[in-house]
VOMARTI-969825 format. One record per residue (C-alpha): residue number from 1; residue in three letters; chain; z negated, y, x negated. Coordinates in steps of 0.25 Angstrom, whole numbers. Layout:
<atoms>
- torro | semar | marfi | pz | py | px
- NUM | ala | A | Z | Y | X
...
</atoms>
This chain:
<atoms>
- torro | semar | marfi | pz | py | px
- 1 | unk | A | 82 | -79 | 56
- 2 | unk | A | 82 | -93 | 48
- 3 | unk | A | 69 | -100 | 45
- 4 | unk | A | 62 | -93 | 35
- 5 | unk | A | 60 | -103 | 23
- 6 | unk | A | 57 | -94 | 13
- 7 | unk | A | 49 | -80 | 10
- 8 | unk | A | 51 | -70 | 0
- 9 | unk | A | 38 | -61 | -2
- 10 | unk | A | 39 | -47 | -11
- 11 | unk | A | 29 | -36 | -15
- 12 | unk | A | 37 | -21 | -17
- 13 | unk | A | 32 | -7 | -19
- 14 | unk | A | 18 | -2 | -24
- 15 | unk | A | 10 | -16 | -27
- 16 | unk | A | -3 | -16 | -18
- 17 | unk | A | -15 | -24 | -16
- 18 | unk | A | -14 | -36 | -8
- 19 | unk | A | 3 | -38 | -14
- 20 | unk | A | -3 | -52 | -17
- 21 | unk | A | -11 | -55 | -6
- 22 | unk | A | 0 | -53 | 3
- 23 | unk | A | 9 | -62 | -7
- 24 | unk | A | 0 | -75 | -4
- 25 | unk | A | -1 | -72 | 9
- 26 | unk | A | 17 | -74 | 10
- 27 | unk | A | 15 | -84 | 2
- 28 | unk | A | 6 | -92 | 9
- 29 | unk | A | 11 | -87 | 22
- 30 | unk | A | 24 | -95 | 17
- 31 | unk | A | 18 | -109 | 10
- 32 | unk | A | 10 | -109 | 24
- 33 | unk | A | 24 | -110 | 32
- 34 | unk | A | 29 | -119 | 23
- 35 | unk | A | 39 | -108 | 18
- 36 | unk | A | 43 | -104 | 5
- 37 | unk | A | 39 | -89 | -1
- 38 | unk | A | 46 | -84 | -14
- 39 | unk | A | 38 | -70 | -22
- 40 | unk | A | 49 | -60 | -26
- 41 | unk | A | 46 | -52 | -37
- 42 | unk | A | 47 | -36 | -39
- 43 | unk | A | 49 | -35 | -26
- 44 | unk | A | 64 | -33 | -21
- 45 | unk | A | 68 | -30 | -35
- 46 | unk | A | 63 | -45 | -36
- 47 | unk | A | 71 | -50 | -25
- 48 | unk | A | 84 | -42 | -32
- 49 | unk | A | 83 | -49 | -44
- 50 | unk | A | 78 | -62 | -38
- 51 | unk | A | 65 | -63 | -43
- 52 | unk | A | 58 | -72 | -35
- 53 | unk | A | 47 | -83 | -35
- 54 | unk | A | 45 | -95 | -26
- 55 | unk | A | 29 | -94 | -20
- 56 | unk | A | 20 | -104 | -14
- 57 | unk | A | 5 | -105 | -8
- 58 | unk | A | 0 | -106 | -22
- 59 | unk | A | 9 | -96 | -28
- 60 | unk | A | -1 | -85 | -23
- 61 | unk | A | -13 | -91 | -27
- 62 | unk | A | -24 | -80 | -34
- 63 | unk | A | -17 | -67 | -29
- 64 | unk | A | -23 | -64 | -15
- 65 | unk | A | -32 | -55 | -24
- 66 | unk | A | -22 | -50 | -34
- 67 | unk | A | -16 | -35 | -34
- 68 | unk | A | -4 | -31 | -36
- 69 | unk | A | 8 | -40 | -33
- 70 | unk | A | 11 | -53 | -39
- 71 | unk | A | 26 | -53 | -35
- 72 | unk | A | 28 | -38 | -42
- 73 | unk | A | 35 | -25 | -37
- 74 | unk | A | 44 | -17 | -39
- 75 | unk | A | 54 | -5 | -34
- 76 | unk | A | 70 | -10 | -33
- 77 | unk | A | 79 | 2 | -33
- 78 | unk | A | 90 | -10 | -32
- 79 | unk | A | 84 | -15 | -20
- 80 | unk | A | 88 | -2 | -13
- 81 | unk | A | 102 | -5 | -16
- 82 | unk | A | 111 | -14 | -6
- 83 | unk | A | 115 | -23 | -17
- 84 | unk | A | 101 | -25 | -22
- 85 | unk | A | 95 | -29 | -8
- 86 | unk | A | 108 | -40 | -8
- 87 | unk | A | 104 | -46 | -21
- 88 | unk | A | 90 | -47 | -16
- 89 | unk | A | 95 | -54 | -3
- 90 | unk | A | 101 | -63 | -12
- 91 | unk | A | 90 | -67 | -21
- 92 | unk | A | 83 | -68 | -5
- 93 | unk | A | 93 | -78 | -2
- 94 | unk | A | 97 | -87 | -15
- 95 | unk | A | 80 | -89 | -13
- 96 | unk | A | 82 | -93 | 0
- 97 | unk | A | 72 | -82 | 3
- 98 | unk | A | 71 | -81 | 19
- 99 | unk | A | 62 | -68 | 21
- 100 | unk | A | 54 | -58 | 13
- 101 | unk | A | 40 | -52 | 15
- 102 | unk | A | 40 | -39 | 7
- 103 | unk | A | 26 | -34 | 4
- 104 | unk | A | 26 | -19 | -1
- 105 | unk | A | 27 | -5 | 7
- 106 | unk | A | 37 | 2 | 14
- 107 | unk | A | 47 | 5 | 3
- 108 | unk | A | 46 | -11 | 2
- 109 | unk | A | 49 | -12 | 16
- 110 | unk | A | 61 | -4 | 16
- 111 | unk | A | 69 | -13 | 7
- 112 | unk | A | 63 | -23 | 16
- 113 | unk | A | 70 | -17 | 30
- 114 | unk | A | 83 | -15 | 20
- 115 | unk | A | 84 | -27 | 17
- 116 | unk | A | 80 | -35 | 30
- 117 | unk | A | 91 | -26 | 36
- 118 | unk | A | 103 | -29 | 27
- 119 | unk | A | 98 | -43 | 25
- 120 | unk | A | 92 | -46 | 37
- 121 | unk | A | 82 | -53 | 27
- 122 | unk | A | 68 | -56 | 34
- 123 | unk | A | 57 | -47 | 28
- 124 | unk | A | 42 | -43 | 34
- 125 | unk | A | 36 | -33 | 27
- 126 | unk | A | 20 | -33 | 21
- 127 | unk | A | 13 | -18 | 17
- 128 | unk | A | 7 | -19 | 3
- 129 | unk | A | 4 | -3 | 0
- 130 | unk | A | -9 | 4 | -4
- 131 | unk | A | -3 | 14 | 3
- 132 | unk | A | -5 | 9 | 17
- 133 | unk | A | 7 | 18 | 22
- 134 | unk | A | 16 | 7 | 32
- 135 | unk | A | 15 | 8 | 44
- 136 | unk | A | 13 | -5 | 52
- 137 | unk | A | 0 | -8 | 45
- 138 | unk | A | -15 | -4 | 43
- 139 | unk | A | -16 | -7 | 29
- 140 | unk | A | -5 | -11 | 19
- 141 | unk | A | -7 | -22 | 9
- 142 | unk | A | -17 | -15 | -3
- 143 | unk | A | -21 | -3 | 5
- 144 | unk | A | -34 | -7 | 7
- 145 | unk | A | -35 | -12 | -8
- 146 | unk | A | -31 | 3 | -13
- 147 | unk | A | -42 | 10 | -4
- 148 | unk | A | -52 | 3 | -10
- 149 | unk | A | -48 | 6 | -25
- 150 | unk | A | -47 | 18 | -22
- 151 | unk | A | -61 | 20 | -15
- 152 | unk | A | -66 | 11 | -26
- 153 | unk | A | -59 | 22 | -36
- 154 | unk | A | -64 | 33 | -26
- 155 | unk | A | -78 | 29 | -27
- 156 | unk | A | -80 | 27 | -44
- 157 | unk | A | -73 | 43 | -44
- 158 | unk | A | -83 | 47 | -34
- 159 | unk | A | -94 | 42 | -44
- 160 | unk | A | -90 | 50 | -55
- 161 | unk | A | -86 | 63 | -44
- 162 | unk | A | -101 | 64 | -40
- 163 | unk | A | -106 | 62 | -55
- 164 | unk | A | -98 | 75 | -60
- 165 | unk | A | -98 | 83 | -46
- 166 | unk | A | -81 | 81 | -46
- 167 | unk | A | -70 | 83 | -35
- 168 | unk | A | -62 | 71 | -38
- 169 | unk | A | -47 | 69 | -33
- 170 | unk | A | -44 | 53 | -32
- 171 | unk | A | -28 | 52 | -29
- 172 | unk | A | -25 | 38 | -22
- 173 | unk | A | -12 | 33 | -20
- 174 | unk | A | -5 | 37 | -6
- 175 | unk | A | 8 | 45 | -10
- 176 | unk | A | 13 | 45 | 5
- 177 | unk | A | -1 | 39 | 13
- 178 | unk | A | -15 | 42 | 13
- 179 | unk | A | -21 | 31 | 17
- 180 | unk | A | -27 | 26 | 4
- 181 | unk | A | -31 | 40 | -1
- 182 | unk | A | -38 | 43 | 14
- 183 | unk | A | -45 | 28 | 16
- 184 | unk | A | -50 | 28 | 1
- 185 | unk | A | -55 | 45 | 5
- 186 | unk | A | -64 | 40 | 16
- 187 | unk | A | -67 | 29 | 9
- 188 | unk | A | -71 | 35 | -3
- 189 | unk | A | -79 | 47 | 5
- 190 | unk | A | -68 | 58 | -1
- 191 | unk | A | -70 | 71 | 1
- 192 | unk | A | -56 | 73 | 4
- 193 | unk | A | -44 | 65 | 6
- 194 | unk | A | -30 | 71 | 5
- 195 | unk | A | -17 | 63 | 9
- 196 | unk | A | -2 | 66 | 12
- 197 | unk | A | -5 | 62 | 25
- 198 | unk | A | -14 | 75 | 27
- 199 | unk | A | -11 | 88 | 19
- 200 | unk | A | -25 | 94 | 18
- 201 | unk | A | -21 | 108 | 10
- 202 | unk | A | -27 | 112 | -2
- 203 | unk | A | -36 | 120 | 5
- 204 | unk | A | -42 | 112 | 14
- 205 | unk | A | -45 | 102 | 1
- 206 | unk | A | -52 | 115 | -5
- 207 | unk | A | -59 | 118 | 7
- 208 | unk | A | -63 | 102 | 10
- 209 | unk | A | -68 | 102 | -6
- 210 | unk | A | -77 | 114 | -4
- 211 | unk | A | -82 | 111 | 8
- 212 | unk | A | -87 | 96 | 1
- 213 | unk | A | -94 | 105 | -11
- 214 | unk | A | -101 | 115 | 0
- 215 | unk | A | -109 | 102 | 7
- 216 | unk | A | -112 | 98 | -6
- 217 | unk | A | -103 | 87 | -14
- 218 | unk | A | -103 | 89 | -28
- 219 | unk | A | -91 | 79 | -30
- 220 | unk | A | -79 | 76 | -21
- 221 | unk | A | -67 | 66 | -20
- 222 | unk | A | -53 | 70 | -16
- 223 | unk | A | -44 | 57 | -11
- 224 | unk | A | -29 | 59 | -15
- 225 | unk | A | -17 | 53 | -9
- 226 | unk | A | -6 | 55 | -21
- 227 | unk | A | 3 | 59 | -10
- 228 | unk | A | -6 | 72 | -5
- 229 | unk | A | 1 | 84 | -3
- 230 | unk | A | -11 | 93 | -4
- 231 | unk | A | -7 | 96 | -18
- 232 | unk | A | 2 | 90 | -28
- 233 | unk | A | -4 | 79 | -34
- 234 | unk | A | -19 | 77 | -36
- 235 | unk | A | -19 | 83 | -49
- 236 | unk | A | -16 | 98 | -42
- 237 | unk | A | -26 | 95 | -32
- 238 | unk | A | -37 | 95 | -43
- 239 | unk | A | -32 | 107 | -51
- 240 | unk | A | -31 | 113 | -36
- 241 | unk | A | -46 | 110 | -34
- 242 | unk | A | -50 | 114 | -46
- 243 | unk | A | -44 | 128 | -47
- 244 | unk | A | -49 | 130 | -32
- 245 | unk | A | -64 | 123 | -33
- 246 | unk | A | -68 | 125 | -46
- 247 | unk | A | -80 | 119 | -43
- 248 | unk | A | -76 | 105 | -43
- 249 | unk | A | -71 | 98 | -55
- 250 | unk | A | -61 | 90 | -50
- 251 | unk | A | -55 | 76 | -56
- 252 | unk | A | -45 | 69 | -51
- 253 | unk | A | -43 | 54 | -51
- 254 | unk | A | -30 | 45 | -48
- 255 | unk | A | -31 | 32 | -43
- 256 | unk | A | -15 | 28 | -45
- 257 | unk | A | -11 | 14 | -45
- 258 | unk | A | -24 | 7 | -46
- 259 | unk | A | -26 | 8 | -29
- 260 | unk | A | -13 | -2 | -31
- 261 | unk | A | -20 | -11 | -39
- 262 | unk | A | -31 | -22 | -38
- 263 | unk | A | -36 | -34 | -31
- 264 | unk | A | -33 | -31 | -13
- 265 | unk | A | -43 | -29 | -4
- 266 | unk | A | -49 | -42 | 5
- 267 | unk | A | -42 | -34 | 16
- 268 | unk | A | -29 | -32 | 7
- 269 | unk | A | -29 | -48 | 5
- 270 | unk | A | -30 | -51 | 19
- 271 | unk | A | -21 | -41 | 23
- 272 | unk | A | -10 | -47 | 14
- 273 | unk | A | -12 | -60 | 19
- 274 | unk | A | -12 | -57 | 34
- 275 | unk | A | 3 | -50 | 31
- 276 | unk | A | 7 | -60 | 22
- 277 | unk | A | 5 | -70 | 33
- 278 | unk | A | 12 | -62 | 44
- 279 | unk | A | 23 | -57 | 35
- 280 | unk | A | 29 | -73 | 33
- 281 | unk | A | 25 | -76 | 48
- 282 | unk | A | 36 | -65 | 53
- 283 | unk | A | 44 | -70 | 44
- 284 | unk | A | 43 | -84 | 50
- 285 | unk | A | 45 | -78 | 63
- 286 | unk | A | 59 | -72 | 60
- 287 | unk | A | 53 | -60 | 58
- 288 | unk | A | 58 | -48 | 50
- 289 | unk | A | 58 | -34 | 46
- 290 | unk | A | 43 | -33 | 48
- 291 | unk | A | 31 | -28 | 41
- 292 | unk | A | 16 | -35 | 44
- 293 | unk | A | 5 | -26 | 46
- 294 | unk | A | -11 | -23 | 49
- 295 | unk | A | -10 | -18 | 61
- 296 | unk | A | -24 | -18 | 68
- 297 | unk | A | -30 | -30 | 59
- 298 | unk | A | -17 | -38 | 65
- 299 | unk | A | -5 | -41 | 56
- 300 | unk | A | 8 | -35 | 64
- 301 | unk | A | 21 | -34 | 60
- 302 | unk | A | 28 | -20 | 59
- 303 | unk | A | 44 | -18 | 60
- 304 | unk | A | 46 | -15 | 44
- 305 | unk | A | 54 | -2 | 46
- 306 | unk | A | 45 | 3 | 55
- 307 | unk | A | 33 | 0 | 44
- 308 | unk | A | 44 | 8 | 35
- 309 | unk | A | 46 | 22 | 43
- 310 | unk | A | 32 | 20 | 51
- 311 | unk | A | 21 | 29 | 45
- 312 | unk | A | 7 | 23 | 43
- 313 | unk | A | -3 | 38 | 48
- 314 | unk | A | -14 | 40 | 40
- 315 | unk | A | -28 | 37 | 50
- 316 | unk | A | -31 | 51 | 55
- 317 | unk | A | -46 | 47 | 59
- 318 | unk | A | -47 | 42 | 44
- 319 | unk | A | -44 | 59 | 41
- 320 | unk | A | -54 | 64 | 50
- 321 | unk | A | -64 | 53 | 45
- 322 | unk | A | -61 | 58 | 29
- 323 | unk | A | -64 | 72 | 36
- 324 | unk | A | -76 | 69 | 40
- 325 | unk | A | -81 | 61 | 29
- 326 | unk | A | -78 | 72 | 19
- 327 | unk | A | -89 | 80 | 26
</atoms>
């Protein structure tokens, strides 16, 4: 591999807290080498059509804080054509761009692996989900941000819950992965906690709800992952409940995009910039094709495909912890 000189640095997929964080810390990763780093815009529909900005230590000043991404995103159907990923390369190389660090999750890092392979173009990969779903990693970038919105969120519904004696169902976003909906549960003190990862039944939630009234709770809070399979959506679950425990007056409460949003966590921001750092310093080493990860409070790299196909398991002790607290 020649001498990298210059590094490209992208955000694609769902934007996440600690998107910027991560930014400054390439950036400045780069101005500390005494090489140069280039932004790219809309992530790889950006690096199609060319749309890049040159970066420097002072560029990134103010954003460590910031939500969201400065640098945009968006999907590319084009970069999932051959002839789109070559005019990319192409942009890449008229820019004298010698390596890219994509910060996104793992449909990001698919194009990645694509496109190192046909191009044998250095890329390392950086998690930035709320999801918390790649494997390789403890936490991915904005994960700890969303839990605590949502038990923020949690917490205010819980006020209003006990005033008027209601069954609440709050859905929080995980369409594949529990992890947000069961940490913000446990954290929150739900009553229950359902996720795709564990298909309780609709009788088991019936017989969990009635056994919370019996010792005495006059209100209760039901975490949601969107992608639960114990009903359709959280809307059935309700009118399910409803018809079945007449009892409770039930409400329910969609959290949606605002777990995506806001300023990151301390430990988002220091996240961001311990893998921004390691994420240019692979690169500097002739390294390729990896992603960097927490891995028992270290930074480690992880082979990107296996970070891809790799499945991150929901913490089995946080179940039987949730079981327990729901007493």
């Amino acid at each position: 591999m020649e001498k990298i000189k210059k590094i490209a640095v992208l955000t694609s997929g769902g934007d996440s807290p600690g998107m910027n964080a991560a930014i400054r810390s390439v950036v400045r990763t780069c101005a500390f080498y005494k090489i140069a780093s280039v932004g790219i815009y809309r992530g790889y529909q950006g690096m199609i059509e060319g749309d890049f900005i040159n970066l420097n230590a002072r560029s990134v000043n103010n954003i460590i804080n910031k939500g969201g991404t400065i640098l945009k995103s968006a999907r590319s159907t084009e970069f999932r054509t051959e002839e789109g990923r070559r005019k990319a390369y192409k942009h890449l190389k008229e820019n004298e761009i010698d390596a890219l660090v994509v910060i996104g999750g793992d449909g990001s890092f698919t194009g990645g692996v694509v496109f190192n392979q046909e191009f044998n173009f250095p890329i390392v990969g950086i998690p930035g989900t709320i999801d918390n779903d790649i494997y390789g990693t403890t936490h991915t970038l904005g994960f700890d941000t969303a839990l605590n919105t949502a038990v923020e969120a949690i917490d205010k519904i819980r006020d209003t819950a006990s005033s008027h004696n209601r069954l609440f169902f709050v859905e929080v976003m995980g369409r594949d992965a529990g992890f947000i909906a069961l940490n913000a549960g446990v954290g929150a003190g739900a009553e229950e906690i359902l996720i795709p990862e564990e298909d309780l039944g609709l009788d088991r939630m019936l017989d969990s709800l009635k056994a919370s009234r019996k010792s005495g709770k006059s209100s209760s809070i039901v975490v949601v992952a969107e992608g639960d399979k114990t009903g359709k959506n959280v809307f059935e679950l309700a009118d399910y409940v409803e018809k079945n425990l007449p009892e409770y007056d039930v409400r329910v409460s969609v959290l949606g995009h605002m777990q995506r949003g806001g300023s990151p966590s301390c430990f988002d921001r220091v996240l961001a910039s311990r893998l921004g750092v390691k994420a240019v310093e692979l690169l500097l080493e002739g390294k390729t094709n990896l992603m960097v990860g927490l891995v028992n409070n270290k930074i480690k790299p992880t082979d990107l495909e296996k970070a891809i196909k790799g499945h991150h398991k929901i913490d089995t002790e946080l179940l039987r912890v949730s079981d327990i607290m729901s007493t």
